[in-house]
N, C-alpha and C positions, 0 to 999 in steps of 0.2 A: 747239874742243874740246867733244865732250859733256858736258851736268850730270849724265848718268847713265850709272855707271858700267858699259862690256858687261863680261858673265859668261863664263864656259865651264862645260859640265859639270861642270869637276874643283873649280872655285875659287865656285859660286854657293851661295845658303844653302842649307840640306840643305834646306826644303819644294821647293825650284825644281830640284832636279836631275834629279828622274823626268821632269818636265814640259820640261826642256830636253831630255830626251833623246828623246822623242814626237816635240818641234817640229822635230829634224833629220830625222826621215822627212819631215815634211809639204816638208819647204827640197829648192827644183830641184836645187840644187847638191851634194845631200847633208852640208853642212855646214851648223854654226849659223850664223844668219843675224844681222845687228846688230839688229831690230829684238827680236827674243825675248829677245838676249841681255840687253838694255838690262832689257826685261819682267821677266826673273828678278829684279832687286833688290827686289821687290816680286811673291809668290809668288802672291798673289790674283788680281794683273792676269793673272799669267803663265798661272795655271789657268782666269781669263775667255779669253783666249787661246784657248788650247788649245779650251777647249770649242766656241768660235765654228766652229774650224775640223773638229773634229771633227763637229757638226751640220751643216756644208756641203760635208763630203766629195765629197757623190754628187749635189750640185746640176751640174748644167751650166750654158752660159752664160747662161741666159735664167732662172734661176735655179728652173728648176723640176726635179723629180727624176724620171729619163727613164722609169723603169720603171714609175711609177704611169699609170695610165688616164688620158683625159680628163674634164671632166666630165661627168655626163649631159647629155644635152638638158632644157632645162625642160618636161617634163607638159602637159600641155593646161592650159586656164584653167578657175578652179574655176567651179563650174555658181551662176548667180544665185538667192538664196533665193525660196522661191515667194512669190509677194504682191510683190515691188517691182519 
């Protein structure tokens, strides 16, 4: 049996309802998934949550975000001061 009790939208504390209802878009299944739900008993976890997931939306697998550029190349090397 779990120590913490899962939620649903209808029955979780009112800060965790908006944030459950977010977390079923992010779920493949389109239902709330046990991990969030468990998260709602505790609205802070559940909004660290959410944010993690919402800052990693648009990563791919390699965890980087596809549309940004690569980085430059590094510049030539800086020129030696005169005298050494």
């Amino acid at each position: 049996m779990p120590r913490i009790p899962g939620h649903t939208v209808e029955d979780a504390p009112e800060a965790s309802r908006p944030l459950l209802a977010q977390m079923v878009q992010f779920s493949p299944t389109g239902r709330l998934l046990a991990m969030p739900a468990q998260m709602a008993h505790a609205p802070a976890v559940l909004a660290a949550s959410v944010s993690i997931r919402r800052a990693t939306a648009g990563l791919n697998y390699a965890g980087t975000e596809p549309d940004l550029p690569s980085p430059a190349a590094p510049g030539p090397a800086p020129a030696a001061a005169p005298g050494t």
